[in-house]
N, C-alpha and C positions, 0 to 999 in steps of 0.2 A: 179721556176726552171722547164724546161722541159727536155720531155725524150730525147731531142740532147743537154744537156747541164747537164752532169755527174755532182756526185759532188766530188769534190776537196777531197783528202784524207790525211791527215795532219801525215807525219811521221818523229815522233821528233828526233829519233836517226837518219838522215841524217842535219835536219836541226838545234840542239843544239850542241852547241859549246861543251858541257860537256859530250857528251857521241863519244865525239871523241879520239881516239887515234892510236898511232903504235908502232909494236911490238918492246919492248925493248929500247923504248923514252919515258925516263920521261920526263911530263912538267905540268910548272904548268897551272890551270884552275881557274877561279870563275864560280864558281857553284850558280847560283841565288835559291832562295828561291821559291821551287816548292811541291805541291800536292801527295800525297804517301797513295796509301791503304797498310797498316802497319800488324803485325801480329805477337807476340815476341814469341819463345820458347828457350830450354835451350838442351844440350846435342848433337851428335853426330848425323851427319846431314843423316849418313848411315844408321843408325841404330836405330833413333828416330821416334818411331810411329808422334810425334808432327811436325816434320817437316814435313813427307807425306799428314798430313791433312790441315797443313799449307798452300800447296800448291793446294792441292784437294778444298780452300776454295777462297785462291786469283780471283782465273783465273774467275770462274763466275761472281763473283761480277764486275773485271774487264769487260769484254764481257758486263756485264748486261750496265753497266754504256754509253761504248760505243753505244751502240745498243739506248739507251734511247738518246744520246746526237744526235747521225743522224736522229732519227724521231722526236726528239721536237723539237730541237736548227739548226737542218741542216748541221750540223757540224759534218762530219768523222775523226776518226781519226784510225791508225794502232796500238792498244793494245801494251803497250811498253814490254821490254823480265825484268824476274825475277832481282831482284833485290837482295842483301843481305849485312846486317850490322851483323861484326864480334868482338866478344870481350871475355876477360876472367880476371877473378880475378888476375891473372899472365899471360900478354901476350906472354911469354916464352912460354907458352903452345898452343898459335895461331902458333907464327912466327917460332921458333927451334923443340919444342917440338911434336908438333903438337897431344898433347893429344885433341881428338873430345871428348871427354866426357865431356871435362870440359869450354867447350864453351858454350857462350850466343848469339842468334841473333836475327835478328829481319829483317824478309822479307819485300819486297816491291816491290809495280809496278805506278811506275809511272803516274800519272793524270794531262790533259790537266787543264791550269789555269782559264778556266772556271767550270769545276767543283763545284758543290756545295751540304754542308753538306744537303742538303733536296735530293739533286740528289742522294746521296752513301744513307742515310735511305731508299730512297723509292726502289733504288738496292737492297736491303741488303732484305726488305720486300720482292722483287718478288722472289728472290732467295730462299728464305723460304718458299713461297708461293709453289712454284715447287718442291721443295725437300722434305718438310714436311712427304709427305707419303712412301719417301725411307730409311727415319730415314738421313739423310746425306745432306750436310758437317757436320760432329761435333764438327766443328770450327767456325762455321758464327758468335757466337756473342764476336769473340775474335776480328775479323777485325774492322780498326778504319781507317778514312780519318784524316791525320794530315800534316802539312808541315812540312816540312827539308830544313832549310838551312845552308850548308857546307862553303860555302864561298870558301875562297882557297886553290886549294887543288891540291896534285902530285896523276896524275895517270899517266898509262901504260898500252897497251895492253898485257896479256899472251896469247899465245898459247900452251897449251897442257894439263895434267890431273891435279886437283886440288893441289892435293900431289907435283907437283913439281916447286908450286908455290915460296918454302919456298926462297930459292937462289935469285927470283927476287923480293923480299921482305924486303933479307935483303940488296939491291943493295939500294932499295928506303930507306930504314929505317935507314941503318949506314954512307952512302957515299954519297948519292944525295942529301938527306933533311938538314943534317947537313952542307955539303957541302956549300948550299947557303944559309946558315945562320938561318936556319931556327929549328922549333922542331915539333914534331906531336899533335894535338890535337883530341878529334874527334875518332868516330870510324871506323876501316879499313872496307871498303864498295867494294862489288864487282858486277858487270855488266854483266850479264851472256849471251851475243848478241849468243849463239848456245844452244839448250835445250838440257841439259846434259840429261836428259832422253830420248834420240834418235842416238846423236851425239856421236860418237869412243870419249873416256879422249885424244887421242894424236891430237884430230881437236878440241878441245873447244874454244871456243874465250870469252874470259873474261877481262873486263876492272878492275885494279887493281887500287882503289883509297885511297888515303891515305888527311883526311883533318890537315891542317899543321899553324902557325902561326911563324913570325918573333921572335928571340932569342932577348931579348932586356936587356939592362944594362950587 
């Protein structure tokens, strides 16, 4: 490659079918079997030291990974946006209730299918390598490279603050999914394409996914 001939920079939220959507259209998707640096905690995503570090811990490794894949492999890509899988012992407490305490999740950021687990180790080393003397991330060796696959699944785009997702939740949950015969499986996953840490709650853009299977007998 020379210097009149850039390289090609690979961004998967225009070009995957799965992280498509529009506001207040469910439909359904197959979501193929992809790459996810992972990272679980439990409680109230406000007010939980675990989710802050959560995310203090993602993003490097992310960045490292890319950075490593454009000087070894030649292959750029655009770091994909935060990720999140939602659940609770009573989901009455995600969907109506909306008690954050008593929530479980489990973040994520998406990884090009070349990726490899010696690629995320040797991330995961320089990242320690550099951080080591500021005592920080205090989550590095909680992050793990695993795949997810969802298969088929209803989402939607929301617009606006997390809180008032609950309405377009129960649109998918009670009328749409059942609607076409269907039931939920899987946990409710969200797509965070605005970084709620910059972005006003009433401009958020978040893709609301719900993984679902045919009702059968």
């Amino acid at each position: 490659m020379t210097e009149r001939e850039p390289m090609d920079k690979a961004d998967f939220k225009k070009s995957l079918d799965a992280y498509q959507a529009k506001r207040d259209q469910f439909r359904l998707v197959d979501v193929p079997e992809q790459w996810y640096l992972m990272i679980d905690g439990h409680g109230d995503p406000n007010t939980s030291p675990a989710f802050a570090e959560a995310i203090e811990v993602l993003y490097p490794v992310a960045y490292t990974l890319k950075f490593a894949s454009k000087r070894e492999l030649g292959r750029d890509y655009v770091v994909m946006p935060l990720e999140g899988q939602w659940w609770a012992q009573d989901m009455a407490a995600f969907t109506s209730q909306r008690d954050k305490s008593r929530w479980d999740w489990t973040l994520l950021i998406m990884q090009p299918d070349w990726t490899t687990p010696e690629m995320f180790d040797a991330a995961v080393a320089k990242v320690d390598e550099k951080v080591r003397a500021k005592g920080g991330p205090a989550r590095l060796g909680d992050v793990r490279l695993e795949t997810l696959a969802e298969g088929r699944c209803v989402q939607t785009l929301h617009v606006g603050s997390f809180d008032a997702e609950a309405g377009t939740l129960a649109r998918m949950h009670d009328e749409f999914i059942p609607g076409r015969g269907l039931r939920r499986t899987g946990r409710h996953h969200e797509i965070y394409l605005s970084d709620f840490r910059k972005v006003a709650p009433e401009k958020q853009r978040t893709i609301l996914r719900q993984p679902v299977e045919e009702v059968r007998g």
